[in-house]
C-alpha positions as CSV (number, residue, x, y, z in Angstrom):
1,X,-43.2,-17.9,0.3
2,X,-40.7,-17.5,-2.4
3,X,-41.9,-15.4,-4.8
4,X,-40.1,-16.5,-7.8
5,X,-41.5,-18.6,-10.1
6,X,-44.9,-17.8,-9.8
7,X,-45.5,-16.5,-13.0
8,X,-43.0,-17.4,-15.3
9,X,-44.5,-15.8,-18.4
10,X,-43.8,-12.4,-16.7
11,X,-40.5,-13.3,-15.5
12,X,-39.3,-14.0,-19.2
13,X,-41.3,-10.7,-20.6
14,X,-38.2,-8.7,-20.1
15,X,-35.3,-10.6,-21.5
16,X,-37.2,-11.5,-24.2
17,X,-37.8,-7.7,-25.4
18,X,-33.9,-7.4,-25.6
19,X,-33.0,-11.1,-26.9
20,X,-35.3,-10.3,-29.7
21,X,-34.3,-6.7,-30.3
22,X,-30.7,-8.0,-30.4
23,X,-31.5,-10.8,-32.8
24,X,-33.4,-8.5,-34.9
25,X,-31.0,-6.1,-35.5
26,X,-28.1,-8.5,-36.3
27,X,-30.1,-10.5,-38.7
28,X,-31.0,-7.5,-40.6
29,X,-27.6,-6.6,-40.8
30,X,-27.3,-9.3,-42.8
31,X,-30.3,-9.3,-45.0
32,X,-31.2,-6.0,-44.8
33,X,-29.1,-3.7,-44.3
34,X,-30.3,-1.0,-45.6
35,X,-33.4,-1.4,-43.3
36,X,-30.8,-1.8,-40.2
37,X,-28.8,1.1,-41.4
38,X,-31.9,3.3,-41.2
39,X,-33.3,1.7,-38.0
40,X,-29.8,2.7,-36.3
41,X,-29.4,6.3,-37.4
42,X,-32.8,6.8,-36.5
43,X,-31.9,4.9,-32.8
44,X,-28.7,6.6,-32.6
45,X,-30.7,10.4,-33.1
46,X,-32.9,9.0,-30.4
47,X,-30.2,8.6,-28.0
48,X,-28.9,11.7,-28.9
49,X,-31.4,14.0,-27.9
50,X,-31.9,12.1,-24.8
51,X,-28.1,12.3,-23.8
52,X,-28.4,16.1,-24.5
53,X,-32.0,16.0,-22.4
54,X,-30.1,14.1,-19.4
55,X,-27.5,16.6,-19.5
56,X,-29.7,19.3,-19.0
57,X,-31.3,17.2,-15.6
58,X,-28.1,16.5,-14.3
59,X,-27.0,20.2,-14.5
60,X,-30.2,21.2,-12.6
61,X,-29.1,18.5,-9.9
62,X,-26.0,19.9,-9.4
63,X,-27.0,23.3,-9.4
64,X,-29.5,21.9,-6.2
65,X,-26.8,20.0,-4.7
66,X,-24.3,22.8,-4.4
67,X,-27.0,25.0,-2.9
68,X,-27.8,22.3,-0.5
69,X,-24.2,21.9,0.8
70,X,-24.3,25.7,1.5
71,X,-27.4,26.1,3.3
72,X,-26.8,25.9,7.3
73,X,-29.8,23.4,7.4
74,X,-29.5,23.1,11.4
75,X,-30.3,26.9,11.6
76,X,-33.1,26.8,9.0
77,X,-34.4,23.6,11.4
78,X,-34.3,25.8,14.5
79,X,-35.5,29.3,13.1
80,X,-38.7,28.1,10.4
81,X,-39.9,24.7,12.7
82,X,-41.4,25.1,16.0
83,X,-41.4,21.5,17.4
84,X,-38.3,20.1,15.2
85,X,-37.1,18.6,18.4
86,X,-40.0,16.0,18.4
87,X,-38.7,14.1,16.0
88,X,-36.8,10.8,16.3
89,X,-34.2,9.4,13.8
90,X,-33.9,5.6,13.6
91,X,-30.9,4.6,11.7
92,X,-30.3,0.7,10.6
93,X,-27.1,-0.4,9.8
94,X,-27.2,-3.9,8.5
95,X,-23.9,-5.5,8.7
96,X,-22.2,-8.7,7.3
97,X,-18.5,-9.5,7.6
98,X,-17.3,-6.0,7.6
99,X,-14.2,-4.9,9.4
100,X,-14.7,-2.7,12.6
101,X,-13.2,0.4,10.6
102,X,-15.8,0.9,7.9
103,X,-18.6,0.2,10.9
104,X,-16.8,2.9,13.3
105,X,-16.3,5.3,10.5
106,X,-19.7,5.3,9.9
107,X,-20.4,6.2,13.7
108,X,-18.0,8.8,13.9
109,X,-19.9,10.5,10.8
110,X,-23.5,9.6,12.8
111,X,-22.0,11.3,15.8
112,X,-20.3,14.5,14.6
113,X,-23.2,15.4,12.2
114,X,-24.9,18.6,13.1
115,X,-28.4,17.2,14.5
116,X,-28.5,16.0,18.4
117,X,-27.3,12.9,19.1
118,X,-29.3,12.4,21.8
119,X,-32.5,12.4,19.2
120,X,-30.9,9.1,17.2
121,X,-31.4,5.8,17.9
122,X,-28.8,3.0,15.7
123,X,-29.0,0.0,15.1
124,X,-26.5,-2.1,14.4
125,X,-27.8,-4.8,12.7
126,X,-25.5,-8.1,12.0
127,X,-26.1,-11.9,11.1
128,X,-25.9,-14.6,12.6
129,X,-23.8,-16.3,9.8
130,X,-21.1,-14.1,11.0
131,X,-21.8,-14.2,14.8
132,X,-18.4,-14.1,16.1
133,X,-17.0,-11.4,13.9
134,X,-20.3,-9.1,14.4
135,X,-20.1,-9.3,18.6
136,X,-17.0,-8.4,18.4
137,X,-17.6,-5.6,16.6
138,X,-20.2,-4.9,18.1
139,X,-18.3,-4.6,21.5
140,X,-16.4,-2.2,20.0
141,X,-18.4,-0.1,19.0
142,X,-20.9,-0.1,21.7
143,X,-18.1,0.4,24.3
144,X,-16.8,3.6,22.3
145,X,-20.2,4.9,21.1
146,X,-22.9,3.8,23.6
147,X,-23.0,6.7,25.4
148,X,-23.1,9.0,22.2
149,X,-26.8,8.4,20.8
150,X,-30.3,8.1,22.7
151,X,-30.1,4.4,22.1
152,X,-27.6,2.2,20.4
153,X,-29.2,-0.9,19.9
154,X,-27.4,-4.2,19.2
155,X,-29.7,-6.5,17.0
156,X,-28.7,-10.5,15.2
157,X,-30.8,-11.4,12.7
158,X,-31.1,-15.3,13.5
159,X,-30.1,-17.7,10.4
160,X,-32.6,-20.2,8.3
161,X,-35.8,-17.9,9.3
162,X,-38.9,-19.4,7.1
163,X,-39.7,-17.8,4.2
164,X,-36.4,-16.0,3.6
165,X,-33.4,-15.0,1.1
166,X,-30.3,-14.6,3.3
167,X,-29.3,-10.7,2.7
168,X,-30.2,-7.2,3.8
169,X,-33.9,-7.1,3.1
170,X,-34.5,-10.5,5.5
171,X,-32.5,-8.2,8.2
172,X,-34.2,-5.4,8.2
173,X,-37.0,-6.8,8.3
174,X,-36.2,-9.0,11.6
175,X,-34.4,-5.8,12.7
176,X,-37.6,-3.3,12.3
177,X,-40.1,-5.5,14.0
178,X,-37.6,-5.7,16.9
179,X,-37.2,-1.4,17.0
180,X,-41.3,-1.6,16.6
181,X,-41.1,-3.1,19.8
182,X,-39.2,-0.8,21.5
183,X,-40.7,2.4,20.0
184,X,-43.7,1.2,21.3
185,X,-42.1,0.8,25.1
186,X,-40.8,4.4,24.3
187,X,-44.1,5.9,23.6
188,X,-43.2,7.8,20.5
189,X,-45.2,8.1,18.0
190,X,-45.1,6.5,14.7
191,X,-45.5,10.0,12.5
192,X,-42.4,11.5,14.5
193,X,-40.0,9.0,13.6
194,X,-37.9,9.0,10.7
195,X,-36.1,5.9,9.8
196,X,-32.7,5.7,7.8
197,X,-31.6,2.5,5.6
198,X,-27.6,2.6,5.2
199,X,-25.0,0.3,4.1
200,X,-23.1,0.4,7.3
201,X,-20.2,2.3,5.3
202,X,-22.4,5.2,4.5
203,X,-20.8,8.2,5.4
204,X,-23.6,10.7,5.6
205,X,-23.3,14.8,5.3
206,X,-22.7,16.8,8.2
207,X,-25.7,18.1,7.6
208,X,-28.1,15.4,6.2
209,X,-29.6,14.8,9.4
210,X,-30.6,18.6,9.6
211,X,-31.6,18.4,6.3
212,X,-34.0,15.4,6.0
213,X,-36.0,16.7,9.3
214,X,-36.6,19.8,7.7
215,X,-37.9,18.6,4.8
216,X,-40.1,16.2,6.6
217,X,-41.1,18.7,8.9
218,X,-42.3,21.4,6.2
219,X,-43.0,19.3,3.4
220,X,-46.8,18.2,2.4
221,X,-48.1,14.6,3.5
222,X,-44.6,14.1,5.0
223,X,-45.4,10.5,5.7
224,X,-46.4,9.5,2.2
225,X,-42.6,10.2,0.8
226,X,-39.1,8.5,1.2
227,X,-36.7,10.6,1.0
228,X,-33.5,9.7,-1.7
229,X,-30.3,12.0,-0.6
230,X,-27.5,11.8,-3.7
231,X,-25.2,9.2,-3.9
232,X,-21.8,9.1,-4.4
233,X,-18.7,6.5,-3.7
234,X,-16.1,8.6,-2.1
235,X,-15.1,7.2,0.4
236,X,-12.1,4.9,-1.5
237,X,-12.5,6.4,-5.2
238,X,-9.1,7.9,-5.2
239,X,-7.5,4.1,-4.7
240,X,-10.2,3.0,-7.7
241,X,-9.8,1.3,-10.6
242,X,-10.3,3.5,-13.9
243,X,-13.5,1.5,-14.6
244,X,-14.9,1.3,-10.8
245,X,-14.7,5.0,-11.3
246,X,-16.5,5.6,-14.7
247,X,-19.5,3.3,-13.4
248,X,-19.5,5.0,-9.7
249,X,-20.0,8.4,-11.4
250,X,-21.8,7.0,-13.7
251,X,-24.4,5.8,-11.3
252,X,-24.4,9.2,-9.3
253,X,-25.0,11.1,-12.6
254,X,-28.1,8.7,-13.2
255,X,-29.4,9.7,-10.4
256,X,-29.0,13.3,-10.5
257,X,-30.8,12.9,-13.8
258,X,-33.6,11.2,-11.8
259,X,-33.7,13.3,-8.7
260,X,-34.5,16.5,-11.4
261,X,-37.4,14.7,-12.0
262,X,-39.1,13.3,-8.7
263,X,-42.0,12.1,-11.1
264,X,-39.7,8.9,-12.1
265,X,-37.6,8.5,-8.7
266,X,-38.0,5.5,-7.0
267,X,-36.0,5.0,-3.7
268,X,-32.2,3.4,-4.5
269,X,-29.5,2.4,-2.3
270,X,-29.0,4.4,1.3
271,X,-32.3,6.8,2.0
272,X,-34.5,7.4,4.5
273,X,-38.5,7.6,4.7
274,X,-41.4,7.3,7.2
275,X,-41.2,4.8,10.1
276,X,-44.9,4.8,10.2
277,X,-45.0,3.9,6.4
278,X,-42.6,0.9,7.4
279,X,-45.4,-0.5,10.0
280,X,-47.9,0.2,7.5
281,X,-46.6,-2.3,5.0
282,X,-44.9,-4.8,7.3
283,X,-41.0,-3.9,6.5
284,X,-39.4,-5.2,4.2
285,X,-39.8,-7.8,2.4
286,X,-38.0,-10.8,3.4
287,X,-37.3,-12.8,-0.5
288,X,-35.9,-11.1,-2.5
289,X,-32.7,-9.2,-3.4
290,X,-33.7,-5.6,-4.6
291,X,-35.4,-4.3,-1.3
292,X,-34.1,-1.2,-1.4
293,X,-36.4,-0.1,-4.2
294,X,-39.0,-2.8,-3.4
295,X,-39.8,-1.0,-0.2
296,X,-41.0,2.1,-2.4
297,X,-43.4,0.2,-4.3
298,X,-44.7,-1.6,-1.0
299,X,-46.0,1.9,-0.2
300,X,-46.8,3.1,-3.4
301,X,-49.5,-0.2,-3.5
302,X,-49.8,0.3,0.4
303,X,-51.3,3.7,0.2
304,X,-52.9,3.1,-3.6
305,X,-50.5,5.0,-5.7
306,X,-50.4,7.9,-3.2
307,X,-46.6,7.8,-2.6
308,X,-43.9,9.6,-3.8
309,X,-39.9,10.4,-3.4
310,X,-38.9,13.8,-2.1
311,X,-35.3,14.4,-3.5
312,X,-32.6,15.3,-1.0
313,X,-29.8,16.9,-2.4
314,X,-27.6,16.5,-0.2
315,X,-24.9,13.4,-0.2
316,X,-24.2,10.5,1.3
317,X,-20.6,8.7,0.5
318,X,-20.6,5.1,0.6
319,X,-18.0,2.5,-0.8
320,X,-16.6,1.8,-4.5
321,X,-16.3,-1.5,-4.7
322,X,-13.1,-3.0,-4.3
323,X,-10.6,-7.0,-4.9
324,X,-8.0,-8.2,-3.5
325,X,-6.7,-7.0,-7.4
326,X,-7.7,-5.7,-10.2
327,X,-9.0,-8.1,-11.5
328,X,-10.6,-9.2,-8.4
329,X,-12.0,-5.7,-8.2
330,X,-13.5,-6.1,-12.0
331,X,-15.3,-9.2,-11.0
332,X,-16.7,-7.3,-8.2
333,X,-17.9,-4.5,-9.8
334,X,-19.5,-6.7,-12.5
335,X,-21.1,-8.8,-9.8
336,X,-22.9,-5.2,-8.3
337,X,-23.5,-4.4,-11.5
338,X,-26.0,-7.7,-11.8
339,X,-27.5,-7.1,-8.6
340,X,-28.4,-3.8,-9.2
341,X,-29.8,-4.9,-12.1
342,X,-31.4,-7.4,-10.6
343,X,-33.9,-4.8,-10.1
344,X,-36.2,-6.4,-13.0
345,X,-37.6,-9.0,-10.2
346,X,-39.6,-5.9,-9.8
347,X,-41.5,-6.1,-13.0
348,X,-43.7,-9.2,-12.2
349,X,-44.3,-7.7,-9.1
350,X,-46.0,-4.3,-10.5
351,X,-47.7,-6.7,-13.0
352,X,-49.6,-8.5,-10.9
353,X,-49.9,-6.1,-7.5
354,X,-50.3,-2.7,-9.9
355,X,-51.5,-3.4,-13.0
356,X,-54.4,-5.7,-11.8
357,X,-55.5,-3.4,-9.1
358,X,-58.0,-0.8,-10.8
359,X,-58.7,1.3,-7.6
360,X,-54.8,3.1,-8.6
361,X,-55.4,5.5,-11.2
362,X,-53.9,4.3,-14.8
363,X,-52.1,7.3,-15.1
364,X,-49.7,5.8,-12.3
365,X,-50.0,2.1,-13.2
366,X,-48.7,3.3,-16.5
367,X,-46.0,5.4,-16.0
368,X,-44.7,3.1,-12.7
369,X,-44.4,0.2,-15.4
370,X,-43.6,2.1,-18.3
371,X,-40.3,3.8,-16.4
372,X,-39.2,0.3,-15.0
373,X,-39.5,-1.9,-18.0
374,X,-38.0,1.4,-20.5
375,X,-35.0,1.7,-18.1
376,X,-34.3,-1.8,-18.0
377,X,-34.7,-2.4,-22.0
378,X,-31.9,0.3,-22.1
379,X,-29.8,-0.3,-19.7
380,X,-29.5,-3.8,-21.6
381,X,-29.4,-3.1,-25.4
382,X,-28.3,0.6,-25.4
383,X,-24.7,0.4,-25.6
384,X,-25.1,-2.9,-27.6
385,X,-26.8,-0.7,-31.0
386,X,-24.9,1.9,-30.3
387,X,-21.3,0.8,-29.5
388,X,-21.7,-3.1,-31.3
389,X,-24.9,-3.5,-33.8
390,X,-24.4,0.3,-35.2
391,X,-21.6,-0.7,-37.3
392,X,-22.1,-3.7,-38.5
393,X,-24.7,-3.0,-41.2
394,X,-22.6,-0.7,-42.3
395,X,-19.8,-2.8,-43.0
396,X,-21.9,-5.6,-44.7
397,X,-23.3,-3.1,-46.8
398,X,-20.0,-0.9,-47.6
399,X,-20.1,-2.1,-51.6
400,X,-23.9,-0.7,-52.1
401,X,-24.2,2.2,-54.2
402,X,-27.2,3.3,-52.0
403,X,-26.7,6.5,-50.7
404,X,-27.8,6.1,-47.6
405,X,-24.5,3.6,-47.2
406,X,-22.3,6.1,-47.9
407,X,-24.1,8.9,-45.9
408,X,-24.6,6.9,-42.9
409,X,-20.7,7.1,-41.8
410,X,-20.9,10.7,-41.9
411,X,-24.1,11.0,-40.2
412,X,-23.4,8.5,-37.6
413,X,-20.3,10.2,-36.9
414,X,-21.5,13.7,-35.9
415,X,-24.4,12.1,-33.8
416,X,-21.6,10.3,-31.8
417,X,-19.4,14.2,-31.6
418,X,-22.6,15.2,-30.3
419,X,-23.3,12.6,-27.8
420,X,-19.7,12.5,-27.3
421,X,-19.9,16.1,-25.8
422,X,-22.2,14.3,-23.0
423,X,-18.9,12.4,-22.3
424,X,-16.9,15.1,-22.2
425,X,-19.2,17.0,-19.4
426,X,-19.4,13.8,-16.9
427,X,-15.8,14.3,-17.1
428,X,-15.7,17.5,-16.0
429,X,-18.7,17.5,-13.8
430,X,-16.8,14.2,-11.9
431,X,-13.9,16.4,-10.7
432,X,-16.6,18.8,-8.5
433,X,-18.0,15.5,-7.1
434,X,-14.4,14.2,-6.2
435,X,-12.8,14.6,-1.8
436,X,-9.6,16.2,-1.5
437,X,-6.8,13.9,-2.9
438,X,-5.4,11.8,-0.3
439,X,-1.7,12.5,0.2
440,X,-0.7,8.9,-0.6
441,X,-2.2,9.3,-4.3
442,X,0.0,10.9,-6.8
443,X,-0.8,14.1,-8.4
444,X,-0.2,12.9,-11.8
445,X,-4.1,10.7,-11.1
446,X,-5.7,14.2,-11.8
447,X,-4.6,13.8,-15.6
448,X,-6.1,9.9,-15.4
449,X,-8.7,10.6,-13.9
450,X,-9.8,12.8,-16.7
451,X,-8.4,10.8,-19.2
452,X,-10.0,7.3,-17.9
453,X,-13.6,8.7,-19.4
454,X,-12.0,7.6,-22.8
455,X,-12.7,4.0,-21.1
456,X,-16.8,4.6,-21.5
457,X,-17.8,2.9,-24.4
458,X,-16.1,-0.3,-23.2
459,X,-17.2,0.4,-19.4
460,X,-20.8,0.9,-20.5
461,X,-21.2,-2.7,-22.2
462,X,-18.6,-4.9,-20.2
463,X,-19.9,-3.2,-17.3
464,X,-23.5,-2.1,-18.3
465,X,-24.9,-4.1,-20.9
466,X,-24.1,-7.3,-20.1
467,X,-24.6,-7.7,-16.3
468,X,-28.3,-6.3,-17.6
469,X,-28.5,-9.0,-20.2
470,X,-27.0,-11.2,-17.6
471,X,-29.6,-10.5,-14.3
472,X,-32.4,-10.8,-17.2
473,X,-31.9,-13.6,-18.6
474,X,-31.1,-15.4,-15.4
475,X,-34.1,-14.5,-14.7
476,X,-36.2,-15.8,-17.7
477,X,-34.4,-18.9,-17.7
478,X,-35.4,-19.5,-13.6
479,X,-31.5,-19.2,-12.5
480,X,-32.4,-16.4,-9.8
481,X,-29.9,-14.7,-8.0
482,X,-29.6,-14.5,-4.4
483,X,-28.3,-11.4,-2.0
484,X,-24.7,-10.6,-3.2
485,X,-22.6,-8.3,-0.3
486,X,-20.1,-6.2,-1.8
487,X,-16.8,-6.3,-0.8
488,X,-16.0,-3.8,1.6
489,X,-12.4,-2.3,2.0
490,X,-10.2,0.7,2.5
């Protein structure tokens, strides 16, 4: 059953918050500006502070992510956990008109990582909509890897199911009821299985493998936490457009900001988590776009609130997106932009299956809705007061003799140096987070590389703000969105 459109009034809840914020703000520009004037200064000290506060997360990120890629996690595995080699990985690998390269690079990764083989199953998961391309593939890989893993397993999610949006969450959850089946021929437990969701051109760390069973192993409740590894898009961010880059480091610094505080993480992009939690809520599901997250709040209502994200610091490297162009490559981002923002389908959802249900604690009702429908808000009329609205009052206003007027250029001024030193350390910080320079790329990118973060201000509302505003009010409006696949290429 398609679950948009159920409850409209809750679908137009969040676009409404930022239409109206937006419209107030530029009508009091006009009639009060005074009143704006204040209401931005006292916005723009807000945002401030909470630059300098994410700073200070992602530098406690980082700090864990550089011990991380030093610890030998495979030793630590074998030396601190008796039965470590009990446990099973399942990895799923959805896949939809890629080329065999991103899919065998992928493999090679899966294969040369420092946890057995032999103690993986894969599944390569493709479409029917792209039949042809997929077996061939498939072939491929499957004659060069077949003998690598425990299992390979060669799954085609059938077209025009019942009940489905064509895209990665209807695979996986054709695909997982199909590896159900043949754990269950295996005979291994549920609770000693730990499954892996990847775009098929994640390239994980050496080491993740190692990594995520020891934490499963020796954390508590193991099976009542996903587990979200770092993001980043290495693996063609060299060969990048200036603004693919800003908003692929952008969105690894987000969630370094977020893995400091596992109270607010919610699962996002490639991760892994419990098989047996899988079973428990049925996959996932089928209709809608955002199932990446979605599956994280399936368990959290599953299991009554009593569900969590373990942070795992070390990466994975997936895919910037890419065009046959430039500008080919700007519509592309803008277009992953929207779908990741899409993420606001979420908010009916913990409306109606959270907020009704009294028998999870209010503390977590609260602060699950609370982070959602704050980070969306943001995401859509930040850059807009800061970067747009902020001045405007300002300029209407420029002939009063009110000294707030004339103050308020000053005083907006040094809160933007301030914030602006936020800038200046994502710059910085992006050149740890960067692979070696490939030999094809000249060295003179180093210096645009550092000098591309001027492009922020614009990147954050051409490529920020108004995909939010976009996916939002799409959504209000009943114009939903279906499953967009990125553009993968190298």
């Amino acid at each position: 059953m398609n679950p948009y459109g159920k409850n409209r009034i809750l679908e137009i809840i969040p676009a409404s918050l930022v239409w109206i914020t937006v419209a107030t703000a530029l009508i009091l520009s006009f009639t009060a500006p005074i009143i704006a004037i204040g209401f931005i200064i006292v916005f723009d000290l807000y945002w401030m502070y909470r630059v300098l506060y994410f700073v200070v997360f992602v530098i406690e990120a980082w700090k864990e992510h550089r011990m991380a890629e030093k610890a030998d996690w495979i030793i630590l595995l074998q030396s601190e956990v008796v039965d470590w080699q009990k446990y099973w990985h399942v990895i799923f690998l959805p896949t939809y008109k890629e080329p065999v390269e991103i899919i065998d690079a992928t493999m090679k990764q899966l294969k040369n990582t420092t946890y057995p083989p032999k103690r993986m199953i894969v599944v390569l998961a493709g479409e029917e909509r792209d039949s042809e391309q997929f077996q061939k593939n498939a072939a491929l890989i499957k004659a060069k890897y077949g003998d690598t893993f425990a299992h390979l397993l060669i799954t085609e999610h059938p077209k025009d199911l019942p009940d489905e949006m064509p895209g990665k969450g209807s695979n996986l959850n054709y695909t997982g009821k199909v590896v159900k089946e043949f754990i269950d021929k295996l005979g291994i437990a549920y609770e000693d299985v730990i499954a892996s969701s990847f775009d098929v051109d994640t390239v994980v760390h050496k080491q993740y493998f190692a990594h995520l069973t020891y934490l499963y192993a020796t954390v508590e409740d193991p099976t009542r936490a996903s587990y979200q590894p770092v993001i980043v898009f290495n693996n063609n961010i060299w060969e990048s457009p200036a603004p693919v880059r800003i908003s692929a480091f952008g969105t690894t610094f987000w969630l370094f900001g977020e893995l400091a505080r596992p109270e607010r993480l919610w699962t996002f992009s490639s991760h892994s988590m419990p098989f047996k939690m899988l079973v428990d809520v049925g996959f996932w599901q089928k209709d809608i776009v955002s199932e990446d997250s979605r599956i994280y709040l399936q368990a959290a209502k599953k299991y009554k609130g009593d569900y969590r994200v373990v942070p795992l610091y070390l990466p994975v490297s997936m895919d910037a997106v890419t065009g046959g162009n430039y500008w080919e490559s700007m519509k592309a981002l803008y277009k992953q932009q929207r779908r990741w923002a899409w993420g606001v389908e979420h908010f009916p959802y913990l409306v109606e299956e959270f907020w009704k249900d009294k028998s999870i604690s209010l503390k977590i009702r609260v602060r699950l809705l609370w982070n959602h429908i704050e980070g969306m808000f943001t995401w859509a009329t930040a850059p807009i007061l800061i970067f747009i609205l902020g001045w405007l009052p300002i300029q209407i206003a420029k002939s009063s003799t009110d000294a707030i007027v004339h103050n308020a250029p000053f005083t907006l001024e040094w809160i933007m140096r301030v914030a602006a030193l936020g800038i200046l350390f994502s710059g910085l910080l992006s050149f740890s987070l960067l692979p070696p320079r490939p030999k094809h790329v000249k060295k003179y990118t180093w210096l645009i590389l550092f000098l591309q973060w001027a492009l922020l201000p614009i990147t954050f509302i051409v490529f920020g703000a108004f995909p939010a505003i976009d996916a939002q009010t799409r959504m209000a409006l009943g114009k939903y969105l279906g499953f967009n696949v990125t553009k993968k290429g190298r």
